[in-house]
C-alpha positions in Angstrom: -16.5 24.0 -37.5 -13.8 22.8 -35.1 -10.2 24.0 -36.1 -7.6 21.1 -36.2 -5.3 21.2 -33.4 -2.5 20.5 -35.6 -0.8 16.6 -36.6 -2.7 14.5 -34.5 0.2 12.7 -33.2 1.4 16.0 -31.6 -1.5 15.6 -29.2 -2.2 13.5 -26.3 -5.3 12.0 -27.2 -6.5 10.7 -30.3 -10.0 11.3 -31.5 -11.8 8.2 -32.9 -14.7 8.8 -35.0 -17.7 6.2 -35.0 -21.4 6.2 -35.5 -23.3 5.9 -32.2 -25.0 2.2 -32.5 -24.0 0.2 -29.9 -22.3 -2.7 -32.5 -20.2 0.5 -34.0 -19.4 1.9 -30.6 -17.9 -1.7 -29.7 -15.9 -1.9 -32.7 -14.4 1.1 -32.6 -13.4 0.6 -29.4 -11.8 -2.7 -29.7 -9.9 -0.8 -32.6 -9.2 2.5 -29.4 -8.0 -0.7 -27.2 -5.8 -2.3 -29.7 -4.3 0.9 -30.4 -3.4 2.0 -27.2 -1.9 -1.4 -26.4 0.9 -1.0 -29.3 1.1 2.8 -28.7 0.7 3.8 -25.5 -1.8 6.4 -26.7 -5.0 7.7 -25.3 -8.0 7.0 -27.8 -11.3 8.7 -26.7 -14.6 7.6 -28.9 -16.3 10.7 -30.3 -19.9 9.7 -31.5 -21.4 10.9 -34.9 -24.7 10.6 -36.6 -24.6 10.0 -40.4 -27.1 10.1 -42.8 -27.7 6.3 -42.6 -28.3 6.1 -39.1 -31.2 8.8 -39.7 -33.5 8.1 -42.7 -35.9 5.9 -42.5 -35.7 4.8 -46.1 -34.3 0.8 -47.0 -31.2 1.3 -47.8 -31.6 -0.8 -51.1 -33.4 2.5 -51.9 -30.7 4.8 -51.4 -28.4 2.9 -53.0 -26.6 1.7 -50.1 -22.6 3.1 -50.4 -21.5 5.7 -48.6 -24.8 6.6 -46.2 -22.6 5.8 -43.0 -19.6 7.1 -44.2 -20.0 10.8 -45.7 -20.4 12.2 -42.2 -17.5 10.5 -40.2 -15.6 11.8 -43.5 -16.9 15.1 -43.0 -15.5 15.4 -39.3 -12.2 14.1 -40.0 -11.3 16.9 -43.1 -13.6 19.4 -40.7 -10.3 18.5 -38.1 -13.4 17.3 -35.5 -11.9 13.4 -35.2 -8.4 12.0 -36.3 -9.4 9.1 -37.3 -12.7 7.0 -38.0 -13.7 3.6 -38.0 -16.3 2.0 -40.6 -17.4 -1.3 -41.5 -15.5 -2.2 -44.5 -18.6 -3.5 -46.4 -19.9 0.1 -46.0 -17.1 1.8 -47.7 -18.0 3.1 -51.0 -15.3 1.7 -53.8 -14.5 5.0 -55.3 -11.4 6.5 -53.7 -11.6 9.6 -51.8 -8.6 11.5 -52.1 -8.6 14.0 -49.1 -8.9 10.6 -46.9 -6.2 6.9 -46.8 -7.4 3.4 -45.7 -4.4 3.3 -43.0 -5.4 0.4 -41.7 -7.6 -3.1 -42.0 -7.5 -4.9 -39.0 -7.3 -8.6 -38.8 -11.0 -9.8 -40.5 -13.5 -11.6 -38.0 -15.9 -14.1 -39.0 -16.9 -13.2 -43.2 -20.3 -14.8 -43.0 -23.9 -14.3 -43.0 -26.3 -15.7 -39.8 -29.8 -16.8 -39.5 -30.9 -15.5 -35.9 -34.1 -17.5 -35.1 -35.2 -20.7 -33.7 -34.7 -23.3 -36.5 -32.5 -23.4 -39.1 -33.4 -22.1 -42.9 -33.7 -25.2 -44.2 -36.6 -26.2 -41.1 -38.4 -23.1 -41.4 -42.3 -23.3 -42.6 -43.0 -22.8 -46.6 -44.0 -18.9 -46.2 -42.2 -18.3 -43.6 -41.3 -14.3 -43.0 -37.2 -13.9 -42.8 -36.2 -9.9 -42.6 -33.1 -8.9 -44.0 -32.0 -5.3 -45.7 -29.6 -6.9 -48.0 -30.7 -7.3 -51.9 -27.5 -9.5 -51.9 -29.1 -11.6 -49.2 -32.7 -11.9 -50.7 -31.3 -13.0 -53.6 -29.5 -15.8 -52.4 -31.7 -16.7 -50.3 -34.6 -17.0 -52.3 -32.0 -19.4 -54.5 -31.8 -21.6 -51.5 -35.4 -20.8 -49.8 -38.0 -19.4 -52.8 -40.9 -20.5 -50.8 -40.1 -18.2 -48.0 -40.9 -14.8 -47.5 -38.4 -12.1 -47.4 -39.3 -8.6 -45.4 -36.8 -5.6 -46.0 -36.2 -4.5 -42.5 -34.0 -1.4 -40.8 -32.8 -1.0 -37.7 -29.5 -2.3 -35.3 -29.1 -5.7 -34.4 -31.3 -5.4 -31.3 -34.2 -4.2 -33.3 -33.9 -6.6 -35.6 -34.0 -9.7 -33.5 -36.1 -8.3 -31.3 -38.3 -8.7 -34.2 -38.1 -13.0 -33.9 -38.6 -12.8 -30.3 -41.9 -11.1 -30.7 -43.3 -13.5 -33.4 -43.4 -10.8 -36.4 -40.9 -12.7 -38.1 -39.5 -16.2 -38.0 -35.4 -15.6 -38.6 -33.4 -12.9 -39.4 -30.1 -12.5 -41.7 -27.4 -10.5 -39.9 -23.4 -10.3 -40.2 -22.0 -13.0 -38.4 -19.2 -10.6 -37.4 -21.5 -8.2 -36.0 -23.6 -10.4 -33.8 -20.0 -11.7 -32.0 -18.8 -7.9 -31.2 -22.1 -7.3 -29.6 -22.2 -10.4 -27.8 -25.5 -11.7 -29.6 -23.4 -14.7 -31.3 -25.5 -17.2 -28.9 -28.7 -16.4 -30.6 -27.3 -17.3 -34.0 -29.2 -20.7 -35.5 -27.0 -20.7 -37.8 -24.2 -20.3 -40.0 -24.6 -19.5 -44.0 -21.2 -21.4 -45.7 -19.6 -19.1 -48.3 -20.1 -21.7 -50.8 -24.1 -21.2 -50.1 -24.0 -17.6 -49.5 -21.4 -15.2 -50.4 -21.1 -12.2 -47.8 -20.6 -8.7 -49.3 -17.2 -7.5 -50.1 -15.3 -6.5 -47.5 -17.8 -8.2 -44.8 -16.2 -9.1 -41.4 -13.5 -6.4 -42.2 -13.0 -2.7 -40.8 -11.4 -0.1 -42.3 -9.3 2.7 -40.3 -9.3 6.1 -41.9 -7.1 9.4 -41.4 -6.7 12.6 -43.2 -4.2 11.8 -46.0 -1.5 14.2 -45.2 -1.2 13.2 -41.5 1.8 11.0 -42.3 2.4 10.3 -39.0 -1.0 9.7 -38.0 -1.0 7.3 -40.9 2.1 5.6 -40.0 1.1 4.8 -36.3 -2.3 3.6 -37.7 -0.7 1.2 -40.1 0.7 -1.0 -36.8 -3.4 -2.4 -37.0 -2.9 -3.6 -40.6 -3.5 -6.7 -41.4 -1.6 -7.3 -44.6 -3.4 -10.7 -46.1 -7.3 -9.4 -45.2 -6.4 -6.0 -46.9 -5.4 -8.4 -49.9 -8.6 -10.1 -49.5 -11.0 -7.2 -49.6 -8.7 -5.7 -51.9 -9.8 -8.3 -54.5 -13.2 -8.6 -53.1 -13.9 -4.5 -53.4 -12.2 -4.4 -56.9 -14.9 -7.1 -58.2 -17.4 -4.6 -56.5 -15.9 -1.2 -57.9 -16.0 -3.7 -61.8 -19.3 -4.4 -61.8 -20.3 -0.3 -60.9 -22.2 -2.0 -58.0 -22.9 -0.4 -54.8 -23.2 -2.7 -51.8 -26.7 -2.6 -52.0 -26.2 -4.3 -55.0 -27.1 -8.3 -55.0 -23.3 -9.0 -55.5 -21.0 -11.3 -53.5 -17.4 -11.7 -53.3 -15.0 -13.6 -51.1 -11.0 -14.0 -50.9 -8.7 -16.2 -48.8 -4.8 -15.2 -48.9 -2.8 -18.6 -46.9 0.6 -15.9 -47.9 1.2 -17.5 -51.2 -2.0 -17.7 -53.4 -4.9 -15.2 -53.4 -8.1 -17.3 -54.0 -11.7 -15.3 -55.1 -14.7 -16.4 -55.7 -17.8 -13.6 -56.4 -21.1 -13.8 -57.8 -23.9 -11.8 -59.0 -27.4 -13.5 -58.5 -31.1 -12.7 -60.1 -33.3 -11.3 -57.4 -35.6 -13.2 -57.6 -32.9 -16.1 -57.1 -33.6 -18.2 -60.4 -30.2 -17.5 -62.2 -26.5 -16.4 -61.2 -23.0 -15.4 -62.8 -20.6 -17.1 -60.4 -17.1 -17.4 -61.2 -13.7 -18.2 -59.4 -10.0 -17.5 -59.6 -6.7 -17.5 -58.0 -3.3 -16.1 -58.8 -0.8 -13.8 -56.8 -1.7 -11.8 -53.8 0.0 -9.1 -55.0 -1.6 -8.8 -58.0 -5.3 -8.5 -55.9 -7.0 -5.3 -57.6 -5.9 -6.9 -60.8 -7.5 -10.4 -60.0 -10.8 -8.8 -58.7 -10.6 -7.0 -61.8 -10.5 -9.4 -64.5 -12.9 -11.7 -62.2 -15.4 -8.8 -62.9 -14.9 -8.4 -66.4 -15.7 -12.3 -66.9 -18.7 -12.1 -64.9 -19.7 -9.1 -67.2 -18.9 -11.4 -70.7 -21.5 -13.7 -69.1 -24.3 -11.5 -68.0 -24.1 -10.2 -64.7 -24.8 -6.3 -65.5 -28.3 -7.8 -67.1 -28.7 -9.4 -63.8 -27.8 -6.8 -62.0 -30.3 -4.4 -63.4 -33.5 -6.6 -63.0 -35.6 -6.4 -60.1 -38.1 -9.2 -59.9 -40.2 -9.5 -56.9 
C-alpha cells in the first residue's frame, strides 16, 4: 500500500483517480482541465481497474451499484489518488463515510440514445437492439415489444461496433457518454424523458475525496454545480426509497430553473406491460425530502411488486 503524502493540497500535483476506458479517461480529464483552470493546480490522471471493468458477468447480474466504484474508493482511503471521478449513475446510494461527494459538475445531456441507422420507431418487427440496462429494456419493450432486446457488455466502441458489423440493428447508450467521446454523430436518435426516463444521476459526475481532507474538499467544491446536485439529489433519494440499485428498471429525472425543484420517476414491468409513474415539485431545498416521499407514493401503488418481477 502507498502511504499518503500528507493533505493533498500541501502537494504540487493532485492525483485523479479514474477507471481506464477511454469515455472515463476523457471525463476525468475534462474534470483535471477544469480544475486546473480555477486553481492553477497540476492534475495528473492515475488509471485504475475495478471490479466492473473485469468480470465478464451483465451487470444486471451483479446487481449493478458500486462495481466501478469500490476500487477507486479503495485507492483514495489507501492514500494512492486524492481524488476520483465516477459517473454519477454508478454511485451506489448508501453513503460512505470515510469518503464526501465534493463536487457535481454542471450535468451534460440526461438522456438515453439509439446508435444505429434508423430510428426505433423504423426498425423491423424483431429487430435485435443491445443494451445492459434493465431500466432500458423495460422501457423499451413499452414503446418497442416486438423488438428484440440482447444484454450486451463492453465500452462504447464495442458496443457500436456491434451495429456496424450487422449483429445487431441499434444500440442504447448514454447520450452524455457518446458526446465526451466524440461518437455523438453516430446517434439516430434522441429518447425524450417523457418516453424514457434516464437512471438517476445520468449525465452527472460525481467528484470524491477523503472526508477529512478539508481542504482538498474545499478546492474541489469550486466544480459544484449547486442546481444538478439538487437534481440528482432528488433523483438518487427516489433510488435509495425504492432499495433499488441502478441495475434496477427505475427511472428518475429533476429540473431545478433556481426556484422550483420538478421530479418525475418511474418504475416499469420488465417485460414493459405496466408502470408506477408519478411526478412532483416543491422546494429545491427540500430535494432528499421530495425524492423521498415521490418514492413512498410509488411504493403505495406497487412499484416494489414491479420491481421484483422478472418477465422475459
Amino acid at each position: 500500500m502507498t502511504q499518503s503524502l500528507g493533505p493533498a493540497t500541501a502537494r504540487g500535483v493532485l492525483r485523479l483517480g479514474t477507471r481506464r476506458s477511454l469515455m472515463a479517461t476523457t471525463q476525468s480529464g475534462q474534470v483535471a482541465d477544469r480544475l486546473a483552470a480555477l486553481t492553477g493546480r497540476t492534475v495528473e490522471l492515475v488509471g485504475v481497474t475495478t471490479f466492473g471493468d473485469v468480470t465478464k458477468a451483465q451487470l444486471a447480474q451483479l446487481g449493478g451499484t458500486g462495481v466501478f466504484v469500490s476500487a477507486l474508493r479503495d485507492k483514495l482511503i489507501e492514500g494512492e489518488i486524492d481524488f476520483a471521478v465516477h459517473s454519477l449513475k454508478d454511485l451506489p446510494t448508501k453513503p460512505d463515510p470515510r469518503v464526501v461527494l465534493a463536487a457535481i459538475p454542471p450535468r451534460d445531456d440526461p438522456r438515453d440514445a439509439l446508435v444505429g441507422a434508423e430510428k426505433l420507431a423504423d426498425l423491423a418487427p424483431g429487430g435485435l437492439v443491445g443494451t445492459g440496462s434493465p431500466r432500458r429494456v423495460a422501457q423499451l419493450r413499452a414503446l418497442r415489444p416486438d423488438l428484440e432486446y440482447v444484454p450486451i457488455r463492453g465500452n462504447a466502441d464495442t458496443r457500436i461496433g456491434k451495429v456496424a458489423s450487422g449483429e445487431l440493428r441499434a444500440v442504447v447508450l448514454a447520450a452524455a457518454g457518446l458526446g465526451r467521446i466524440g461518437r455523438a454523430a453516430e446517434i439516430s436518435q434522441f429518447f425524450d424523458v417523457a418516453d424514457m426516463l434516464p437512471a438517476p444521476g445520468q449525465g452527472a459526475l460525481a467528484v470524491e475525496c477523503r472526508a477529512g481532507d478539508a481542504d482538498l474538499i474545499d478546492l474541489l467544491g469550486l466544480l459544484d454545480d449547486p442546481r444538478t446536485r439538487t437534481a440528482v439529489t432528488a433523483e438518487r433519494a427516489v433510488l435509495a426509497t425504492l432499495e433499488a440499485g441502478c441495475s434496477a428498471p427505475v427511472g428518475a429525472y429533476a429540473t431545478d430553473d433556481g426556484h422550483i425543484l420538478s421530479l418525475t420517476a418511474a418504475v416499469v414491468a420488465f417485460d414493459g406491460t405496466r408502470s408506477v409513474r408519478k411526478s412532483t415539485a416543491g422546494d429545491p431545498f427540500a430535494a432528499m425530502e421530495l425524492g423521498r416521499e415521490l418514492a413512498t407514493a410509488m411504493i403505495a401503488e406497487g412499484a416494489g411488486t414491479l420491481m421484483g418481477e422478472r418477465t422475459h
